[in-house]
MOPAC internal coordinates of N, CA, C and O (Angstrom, degrees):
PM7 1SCF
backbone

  N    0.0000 0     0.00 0     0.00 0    0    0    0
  C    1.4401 1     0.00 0     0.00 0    1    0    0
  C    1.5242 1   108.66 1     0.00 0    2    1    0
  O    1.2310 1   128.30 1   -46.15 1    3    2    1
  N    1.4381 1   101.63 1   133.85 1    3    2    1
  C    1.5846 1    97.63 1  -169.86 1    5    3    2
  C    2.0170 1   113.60 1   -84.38 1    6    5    3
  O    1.2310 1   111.31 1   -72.68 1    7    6    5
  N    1.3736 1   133.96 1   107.32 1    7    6    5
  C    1.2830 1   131.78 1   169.05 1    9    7    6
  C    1.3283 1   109.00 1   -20.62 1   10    9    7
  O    1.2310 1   120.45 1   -46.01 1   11   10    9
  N    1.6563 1   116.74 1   133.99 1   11   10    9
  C    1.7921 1   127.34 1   174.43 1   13   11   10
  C    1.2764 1    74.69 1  -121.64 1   14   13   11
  O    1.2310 1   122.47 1   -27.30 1   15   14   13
  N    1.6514 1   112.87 1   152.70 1   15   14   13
  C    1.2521 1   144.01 1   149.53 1   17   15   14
  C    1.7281 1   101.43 1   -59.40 1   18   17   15
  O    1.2310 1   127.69 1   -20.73 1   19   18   17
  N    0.8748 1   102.80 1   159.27 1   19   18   17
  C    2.1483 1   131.17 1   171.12 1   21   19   18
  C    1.4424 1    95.77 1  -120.91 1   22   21   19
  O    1.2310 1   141.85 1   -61.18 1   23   22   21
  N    1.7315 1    75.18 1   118.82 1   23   22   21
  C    1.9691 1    89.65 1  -179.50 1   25   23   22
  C    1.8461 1   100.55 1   -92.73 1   26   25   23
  O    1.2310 1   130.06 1   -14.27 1   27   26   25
  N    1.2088 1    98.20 1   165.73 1   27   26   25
  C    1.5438 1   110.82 1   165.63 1   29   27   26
  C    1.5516 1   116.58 1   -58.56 1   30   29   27
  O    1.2310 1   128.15 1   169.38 1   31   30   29
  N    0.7461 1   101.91 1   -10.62 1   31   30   29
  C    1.9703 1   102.07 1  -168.86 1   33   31   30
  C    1.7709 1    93.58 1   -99.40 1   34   33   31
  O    1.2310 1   129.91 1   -24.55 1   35   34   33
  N    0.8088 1    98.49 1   155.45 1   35   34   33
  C    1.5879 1   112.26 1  -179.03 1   37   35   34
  C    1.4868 1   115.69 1   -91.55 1   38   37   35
  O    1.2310 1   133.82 1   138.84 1   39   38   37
  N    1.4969 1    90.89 1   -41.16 1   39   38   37
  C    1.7284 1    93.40 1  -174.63 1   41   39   38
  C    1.9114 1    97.78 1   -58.66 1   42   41   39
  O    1.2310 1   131.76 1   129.80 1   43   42   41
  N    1.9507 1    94.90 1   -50.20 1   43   42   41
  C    1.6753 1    94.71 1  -150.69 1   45   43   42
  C    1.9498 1    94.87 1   -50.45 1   46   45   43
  O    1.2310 1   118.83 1   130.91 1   47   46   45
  N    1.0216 1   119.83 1   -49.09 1   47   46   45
  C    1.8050 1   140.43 1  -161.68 1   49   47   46
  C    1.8119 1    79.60 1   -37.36 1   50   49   47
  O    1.2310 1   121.68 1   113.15 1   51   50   49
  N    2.2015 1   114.38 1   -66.85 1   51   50   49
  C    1.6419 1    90.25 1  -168.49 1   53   51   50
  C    0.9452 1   126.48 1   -85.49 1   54   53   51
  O    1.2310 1   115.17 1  -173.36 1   55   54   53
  N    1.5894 1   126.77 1     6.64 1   55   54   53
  C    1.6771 1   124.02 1   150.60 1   57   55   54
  C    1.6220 1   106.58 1   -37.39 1   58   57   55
  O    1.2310 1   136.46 1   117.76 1   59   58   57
  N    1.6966 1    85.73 1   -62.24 1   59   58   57
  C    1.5825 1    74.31 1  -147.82 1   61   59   58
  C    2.0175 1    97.08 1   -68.24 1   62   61   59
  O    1.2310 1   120.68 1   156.26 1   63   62   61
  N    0.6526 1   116.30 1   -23.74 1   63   62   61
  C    1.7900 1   108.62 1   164.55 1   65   63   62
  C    1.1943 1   119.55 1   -36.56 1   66   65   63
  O    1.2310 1   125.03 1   108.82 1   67   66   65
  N    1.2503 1   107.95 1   -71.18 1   67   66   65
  C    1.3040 1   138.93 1   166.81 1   69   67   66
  C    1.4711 1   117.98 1   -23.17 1   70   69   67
  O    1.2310 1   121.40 1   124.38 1   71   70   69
  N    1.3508 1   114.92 1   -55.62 1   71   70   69
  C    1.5136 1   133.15 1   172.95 1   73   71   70
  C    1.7271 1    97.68 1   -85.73 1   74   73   71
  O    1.2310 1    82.62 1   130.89 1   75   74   73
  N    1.1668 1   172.60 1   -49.11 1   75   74   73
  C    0.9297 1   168.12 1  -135.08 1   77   75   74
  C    2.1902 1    98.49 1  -105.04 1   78   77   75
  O    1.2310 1   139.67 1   138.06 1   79   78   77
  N    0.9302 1    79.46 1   -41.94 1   79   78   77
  C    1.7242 1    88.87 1  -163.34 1   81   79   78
  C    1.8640 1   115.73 1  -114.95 1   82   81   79
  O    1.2310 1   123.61 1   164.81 1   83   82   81
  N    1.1650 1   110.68 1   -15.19 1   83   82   81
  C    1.3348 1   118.90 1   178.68 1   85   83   82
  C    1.5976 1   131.77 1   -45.19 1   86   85   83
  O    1.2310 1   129.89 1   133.93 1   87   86   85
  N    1.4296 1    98.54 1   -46.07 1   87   86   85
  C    1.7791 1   106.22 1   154.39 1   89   87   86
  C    0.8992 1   143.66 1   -70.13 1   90   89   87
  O    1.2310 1   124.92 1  -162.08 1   91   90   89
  N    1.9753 1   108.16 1    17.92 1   91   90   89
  C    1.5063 1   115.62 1  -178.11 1   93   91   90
  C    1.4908 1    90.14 1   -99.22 1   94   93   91
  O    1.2310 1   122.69 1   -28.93 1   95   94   93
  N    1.3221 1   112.45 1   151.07 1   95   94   93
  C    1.4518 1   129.63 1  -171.80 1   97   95   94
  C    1.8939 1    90.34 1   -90.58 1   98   97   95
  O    1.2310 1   114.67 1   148.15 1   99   98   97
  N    1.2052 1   127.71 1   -31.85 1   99   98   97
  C    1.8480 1   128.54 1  -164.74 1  101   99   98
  C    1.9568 1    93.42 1  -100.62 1  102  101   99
  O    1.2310 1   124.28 1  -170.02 1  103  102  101
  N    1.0987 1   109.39 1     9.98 1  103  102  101
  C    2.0042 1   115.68 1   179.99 1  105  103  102
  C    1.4616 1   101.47 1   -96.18 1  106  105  103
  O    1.2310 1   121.84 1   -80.40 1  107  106  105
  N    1.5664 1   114.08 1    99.60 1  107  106  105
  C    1.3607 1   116.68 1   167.16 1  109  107  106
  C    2.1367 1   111.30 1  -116.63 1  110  109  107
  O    1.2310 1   136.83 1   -24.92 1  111  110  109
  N    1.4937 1    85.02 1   155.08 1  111  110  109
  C    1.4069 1   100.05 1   168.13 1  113  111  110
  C    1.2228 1   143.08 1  -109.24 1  114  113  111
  O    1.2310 1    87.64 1  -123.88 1  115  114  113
  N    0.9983 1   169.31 1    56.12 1  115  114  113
  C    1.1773 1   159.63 1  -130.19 1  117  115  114
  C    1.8060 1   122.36 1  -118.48 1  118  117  115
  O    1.2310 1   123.61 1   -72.76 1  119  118  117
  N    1.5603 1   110.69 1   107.24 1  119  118  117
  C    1.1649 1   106.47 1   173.59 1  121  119  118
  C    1.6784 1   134.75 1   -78.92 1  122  121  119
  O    1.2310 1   122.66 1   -17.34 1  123  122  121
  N    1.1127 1   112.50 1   162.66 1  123  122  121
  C    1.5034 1    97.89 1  -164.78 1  125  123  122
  C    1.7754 1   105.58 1  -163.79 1  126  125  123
  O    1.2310 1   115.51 1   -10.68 1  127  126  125
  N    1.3317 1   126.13 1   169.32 1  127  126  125
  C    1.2432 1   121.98 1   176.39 1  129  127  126
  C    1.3302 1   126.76 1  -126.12 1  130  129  127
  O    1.2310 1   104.39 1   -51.97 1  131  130  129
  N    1.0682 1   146.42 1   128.03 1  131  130  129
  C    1.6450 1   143.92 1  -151.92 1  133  131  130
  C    1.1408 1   101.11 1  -123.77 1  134  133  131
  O    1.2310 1   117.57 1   -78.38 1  135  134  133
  N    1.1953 1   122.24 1   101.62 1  135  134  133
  C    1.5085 1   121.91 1   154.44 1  137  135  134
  C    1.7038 1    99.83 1    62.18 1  138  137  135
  O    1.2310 1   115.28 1  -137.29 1  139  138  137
  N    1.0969 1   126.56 1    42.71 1  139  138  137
  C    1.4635 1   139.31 1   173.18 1  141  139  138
  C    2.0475 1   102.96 1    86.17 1  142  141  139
  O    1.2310 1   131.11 1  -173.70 1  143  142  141
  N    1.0384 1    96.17 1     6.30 1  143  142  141
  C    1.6269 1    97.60 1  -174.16 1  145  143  142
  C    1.4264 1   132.99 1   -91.88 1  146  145  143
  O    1.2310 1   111.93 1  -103.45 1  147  146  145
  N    1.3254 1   132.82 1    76.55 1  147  146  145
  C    1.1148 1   125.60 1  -152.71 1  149  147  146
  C    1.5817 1   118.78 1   -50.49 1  150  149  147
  O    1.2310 1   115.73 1   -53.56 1  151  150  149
  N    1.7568 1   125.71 1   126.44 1  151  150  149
  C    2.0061 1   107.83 1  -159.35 1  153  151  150
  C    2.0706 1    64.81 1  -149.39 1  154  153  151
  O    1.2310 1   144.37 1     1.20 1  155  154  153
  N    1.8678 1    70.24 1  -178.80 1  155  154  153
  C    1.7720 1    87.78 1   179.69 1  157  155  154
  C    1.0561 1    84.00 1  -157.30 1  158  157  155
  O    1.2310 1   130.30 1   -40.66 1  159  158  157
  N    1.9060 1    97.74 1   139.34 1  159  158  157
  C    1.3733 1   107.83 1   137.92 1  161  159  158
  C    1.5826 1   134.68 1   -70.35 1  162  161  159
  O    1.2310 1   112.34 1   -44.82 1  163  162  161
  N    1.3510 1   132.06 1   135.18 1  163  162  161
  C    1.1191 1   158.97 1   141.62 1  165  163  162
  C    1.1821 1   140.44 1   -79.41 1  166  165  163
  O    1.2310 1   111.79 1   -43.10 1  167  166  165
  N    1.2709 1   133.07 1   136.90 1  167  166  165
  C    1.3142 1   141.61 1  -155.83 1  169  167  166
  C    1.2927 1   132.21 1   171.24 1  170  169  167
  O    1.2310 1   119.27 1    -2.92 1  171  170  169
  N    1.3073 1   119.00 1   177.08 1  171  170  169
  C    1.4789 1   128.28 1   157.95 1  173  171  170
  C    1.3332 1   109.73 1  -131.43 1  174  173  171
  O    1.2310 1   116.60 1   -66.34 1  175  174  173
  N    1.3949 1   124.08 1   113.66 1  175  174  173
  C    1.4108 1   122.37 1   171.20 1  177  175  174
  C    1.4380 1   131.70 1   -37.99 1  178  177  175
  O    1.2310 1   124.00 1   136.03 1  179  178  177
  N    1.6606 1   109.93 1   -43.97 1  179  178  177
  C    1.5035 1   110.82 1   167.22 1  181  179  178
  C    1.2457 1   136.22 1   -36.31 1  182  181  179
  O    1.2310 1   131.71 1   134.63 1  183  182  181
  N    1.8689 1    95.00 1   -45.37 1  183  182  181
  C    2.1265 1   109.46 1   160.65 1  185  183  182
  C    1.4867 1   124.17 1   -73.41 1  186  185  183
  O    1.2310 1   130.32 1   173.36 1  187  186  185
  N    1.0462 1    97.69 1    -6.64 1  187  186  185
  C    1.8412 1    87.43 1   174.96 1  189  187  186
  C    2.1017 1    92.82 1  -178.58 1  190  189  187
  O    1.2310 1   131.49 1    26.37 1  191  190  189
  N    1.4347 1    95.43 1  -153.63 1  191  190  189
  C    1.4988 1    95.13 1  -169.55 1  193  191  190
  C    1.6115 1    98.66 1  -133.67 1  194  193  191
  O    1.2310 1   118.35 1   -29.42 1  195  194  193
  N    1.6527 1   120.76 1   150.58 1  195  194  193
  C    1.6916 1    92.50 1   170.20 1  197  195  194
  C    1.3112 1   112.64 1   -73.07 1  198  197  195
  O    1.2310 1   119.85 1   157.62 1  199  198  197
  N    1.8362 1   117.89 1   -22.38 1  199  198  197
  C    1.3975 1    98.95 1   163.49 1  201  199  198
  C    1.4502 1   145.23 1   -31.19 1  202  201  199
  O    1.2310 1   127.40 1   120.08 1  203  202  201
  N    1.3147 1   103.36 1   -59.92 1  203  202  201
  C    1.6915 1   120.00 1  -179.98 1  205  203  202
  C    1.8367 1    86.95 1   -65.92 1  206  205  203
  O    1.2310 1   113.64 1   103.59 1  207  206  205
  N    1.0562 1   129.64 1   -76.41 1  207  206  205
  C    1.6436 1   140.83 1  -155.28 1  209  207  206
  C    1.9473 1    79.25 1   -37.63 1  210  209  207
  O    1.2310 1   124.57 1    91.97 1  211  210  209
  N    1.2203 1   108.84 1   -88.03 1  211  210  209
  C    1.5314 1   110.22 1   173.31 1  213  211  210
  C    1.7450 1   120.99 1    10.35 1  214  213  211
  O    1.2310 1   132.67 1    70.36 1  215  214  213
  N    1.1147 1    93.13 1  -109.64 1  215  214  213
  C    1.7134 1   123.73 1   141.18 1  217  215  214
  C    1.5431 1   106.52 1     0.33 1  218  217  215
  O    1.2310 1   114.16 1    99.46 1  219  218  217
  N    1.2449 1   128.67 1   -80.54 1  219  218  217
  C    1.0955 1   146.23 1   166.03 1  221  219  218
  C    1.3527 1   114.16 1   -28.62 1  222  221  219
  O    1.2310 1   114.98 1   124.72 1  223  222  221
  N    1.3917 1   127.13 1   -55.28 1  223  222  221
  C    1.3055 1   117.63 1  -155.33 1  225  223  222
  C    1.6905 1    88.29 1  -105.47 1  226  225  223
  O    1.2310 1   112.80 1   149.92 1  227  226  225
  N    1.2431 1   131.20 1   -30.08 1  227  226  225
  C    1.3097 1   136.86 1   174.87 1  229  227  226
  C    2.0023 1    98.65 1   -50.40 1  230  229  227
  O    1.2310 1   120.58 1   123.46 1  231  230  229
  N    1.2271 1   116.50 1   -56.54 1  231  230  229
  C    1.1935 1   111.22 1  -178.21 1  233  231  230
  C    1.2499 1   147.36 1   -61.51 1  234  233  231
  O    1.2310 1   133.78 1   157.96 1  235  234  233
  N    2.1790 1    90.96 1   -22.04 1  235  234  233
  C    1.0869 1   110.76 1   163.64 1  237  235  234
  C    1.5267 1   119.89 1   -78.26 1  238  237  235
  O    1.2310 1   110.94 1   133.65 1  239  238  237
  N    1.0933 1   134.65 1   -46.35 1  239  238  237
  C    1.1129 1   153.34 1   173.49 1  241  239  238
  C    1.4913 1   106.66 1   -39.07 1  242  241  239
  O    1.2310 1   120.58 1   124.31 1  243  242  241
  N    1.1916 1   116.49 1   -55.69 1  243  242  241
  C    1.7237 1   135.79 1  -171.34 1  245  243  242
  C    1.9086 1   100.04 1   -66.06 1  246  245  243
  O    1.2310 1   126.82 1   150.81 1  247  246  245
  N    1.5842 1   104.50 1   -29.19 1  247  246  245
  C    1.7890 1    96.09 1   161.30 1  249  247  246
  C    1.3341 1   117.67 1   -97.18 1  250  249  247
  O    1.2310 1   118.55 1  -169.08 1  251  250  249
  N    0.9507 1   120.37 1    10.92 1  251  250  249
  C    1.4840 1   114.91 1  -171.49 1  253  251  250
  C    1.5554 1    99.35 1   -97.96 1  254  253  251
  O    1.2310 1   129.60 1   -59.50 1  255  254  253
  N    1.9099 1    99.11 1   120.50 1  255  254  253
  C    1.6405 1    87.55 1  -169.85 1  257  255  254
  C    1.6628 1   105.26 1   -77.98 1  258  257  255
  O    1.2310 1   121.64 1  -175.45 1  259  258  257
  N    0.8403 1   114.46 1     4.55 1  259  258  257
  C    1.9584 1   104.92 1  -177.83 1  261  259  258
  C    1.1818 1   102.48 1   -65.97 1  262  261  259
  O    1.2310 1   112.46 1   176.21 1  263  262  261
  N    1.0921 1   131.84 1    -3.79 1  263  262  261
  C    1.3371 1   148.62 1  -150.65 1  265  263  262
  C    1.5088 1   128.77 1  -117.31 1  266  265  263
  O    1.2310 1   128.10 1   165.90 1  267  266  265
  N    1.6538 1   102.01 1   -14.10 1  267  266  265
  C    1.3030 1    98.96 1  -158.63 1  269  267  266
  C    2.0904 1   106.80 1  -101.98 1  270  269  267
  O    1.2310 1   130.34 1   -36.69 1  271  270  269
  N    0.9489 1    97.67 1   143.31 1  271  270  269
  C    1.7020 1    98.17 1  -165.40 1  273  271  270
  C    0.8341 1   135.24 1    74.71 1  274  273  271
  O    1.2310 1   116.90 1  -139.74 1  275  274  273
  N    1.5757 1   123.49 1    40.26 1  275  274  273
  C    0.9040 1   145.52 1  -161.68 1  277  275  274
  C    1.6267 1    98.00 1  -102.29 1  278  277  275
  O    1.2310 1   119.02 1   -39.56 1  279  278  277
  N    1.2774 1   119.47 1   140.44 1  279  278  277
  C    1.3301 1   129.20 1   166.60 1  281  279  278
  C    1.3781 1   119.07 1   -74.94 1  282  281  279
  O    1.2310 1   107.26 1   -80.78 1  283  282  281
  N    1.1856 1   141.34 1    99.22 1  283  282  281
  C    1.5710 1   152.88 1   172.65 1  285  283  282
  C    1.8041 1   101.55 1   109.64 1  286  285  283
  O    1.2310 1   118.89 1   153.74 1  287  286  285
  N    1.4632 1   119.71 1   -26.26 1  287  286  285
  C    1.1891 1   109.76 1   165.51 1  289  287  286
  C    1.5802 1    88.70 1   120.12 1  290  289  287
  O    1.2310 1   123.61 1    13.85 1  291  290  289
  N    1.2969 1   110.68 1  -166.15 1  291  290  289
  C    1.8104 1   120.15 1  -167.88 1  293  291  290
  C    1.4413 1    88.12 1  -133.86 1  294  293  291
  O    1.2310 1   104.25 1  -154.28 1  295  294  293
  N    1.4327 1   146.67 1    25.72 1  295  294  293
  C    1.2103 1   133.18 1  -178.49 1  297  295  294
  C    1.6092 1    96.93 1  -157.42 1  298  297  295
  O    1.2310 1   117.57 1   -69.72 1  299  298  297
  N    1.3644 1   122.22 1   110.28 1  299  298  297
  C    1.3984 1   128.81 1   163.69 1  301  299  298
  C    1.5789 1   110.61 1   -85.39 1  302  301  299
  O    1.2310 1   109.24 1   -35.06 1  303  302  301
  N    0.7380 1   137.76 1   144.94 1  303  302  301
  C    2.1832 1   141.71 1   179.14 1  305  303  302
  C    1.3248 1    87.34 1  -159.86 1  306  305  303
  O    1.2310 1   128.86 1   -44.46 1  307  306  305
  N    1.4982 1   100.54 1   135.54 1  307  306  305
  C    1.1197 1   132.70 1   155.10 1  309  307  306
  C    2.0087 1   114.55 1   -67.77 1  310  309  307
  O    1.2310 1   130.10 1   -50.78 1  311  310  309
  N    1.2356 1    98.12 1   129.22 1  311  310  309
  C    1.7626 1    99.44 1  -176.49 1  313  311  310
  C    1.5774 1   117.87 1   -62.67 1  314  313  311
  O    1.2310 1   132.40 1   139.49 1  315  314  313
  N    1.4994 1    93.65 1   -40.51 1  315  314  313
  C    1.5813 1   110.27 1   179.87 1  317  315  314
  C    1.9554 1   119.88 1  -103.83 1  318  317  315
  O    1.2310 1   127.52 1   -64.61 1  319  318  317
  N    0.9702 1   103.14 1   115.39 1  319  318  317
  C    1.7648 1   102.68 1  -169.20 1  321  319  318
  C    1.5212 1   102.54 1   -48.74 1  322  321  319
  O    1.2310 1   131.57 1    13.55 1  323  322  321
  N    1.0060 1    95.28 1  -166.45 1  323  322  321
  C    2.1276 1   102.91 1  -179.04 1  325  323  322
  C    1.7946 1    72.07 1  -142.10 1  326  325  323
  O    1.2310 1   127.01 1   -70.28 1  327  326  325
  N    1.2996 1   104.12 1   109.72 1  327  326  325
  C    1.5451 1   109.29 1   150.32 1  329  327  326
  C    1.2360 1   105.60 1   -68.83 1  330  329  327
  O    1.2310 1   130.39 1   -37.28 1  331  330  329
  N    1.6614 1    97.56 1   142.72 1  331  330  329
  C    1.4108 1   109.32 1   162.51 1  333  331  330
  C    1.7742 1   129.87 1   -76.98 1  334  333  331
  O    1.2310 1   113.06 1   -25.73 1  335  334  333
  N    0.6855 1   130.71 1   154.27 1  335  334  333
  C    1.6540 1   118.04 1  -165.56 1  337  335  334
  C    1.7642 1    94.53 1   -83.00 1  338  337  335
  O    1.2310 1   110.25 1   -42.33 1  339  338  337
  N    1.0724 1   135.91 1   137.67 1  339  338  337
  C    1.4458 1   136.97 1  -167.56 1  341  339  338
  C    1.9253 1    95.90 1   -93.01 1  342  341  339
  O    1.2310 1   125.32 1   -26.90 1  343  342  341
  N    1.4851 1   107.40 1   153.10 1  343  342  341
  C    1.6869 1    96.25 1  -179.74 1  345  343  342
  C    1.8602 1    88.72 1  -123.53 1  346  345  343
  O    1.2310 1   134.50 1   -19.56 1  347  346  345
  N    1.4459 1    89.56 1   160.44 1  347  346  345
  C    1.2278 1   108.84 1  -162.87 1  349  347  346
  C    1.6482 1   105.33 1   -92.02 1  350  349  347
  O    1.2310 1   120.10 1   180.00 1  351  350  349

């Protein structure tokens, strides 16, 4: 498999994911915002869950004192996922 560079842009980085990895049925995405920062989760479900991944970074975050008293919090999530459209 030939190495692609990771661009600065976020979107271009899950194109090219997206196209490299998209026909895996266990390849999820999840966008999200950090402390005003637009990031995504990435993954494969088979290695872990976004639950736990979730969970995980929520817990970390919740000790991190840079963090603490913050108005709306350092972690925006969407309530409802954005399914991905499955390919045939």
């Amino acid at each position: 498999m030939t190495q692609k560079p990771l661009y600065r842009s976020l979107d271009a980085n899950l194109a090219l994911l997206e196209e490299m990895f998209g026909r895996s049925d266990d390849f999820y995405t999840k966008r999200l915002m950090l402390a005003g920062i637009p990031c995504a989760i990435v993954m494969f479900t088979g290695l872990s869950s976004p639950e736990k991944l979730c969970r995980m970074a929520l817990d970390m975050l919740d000790r991190d004192p840079r963090h603490a008293g913050r108005r709306g919090g350092a972690v925006r999530l969407s309530a409802d996922p954005e399914p991905r459209p499955r390919r045939a």
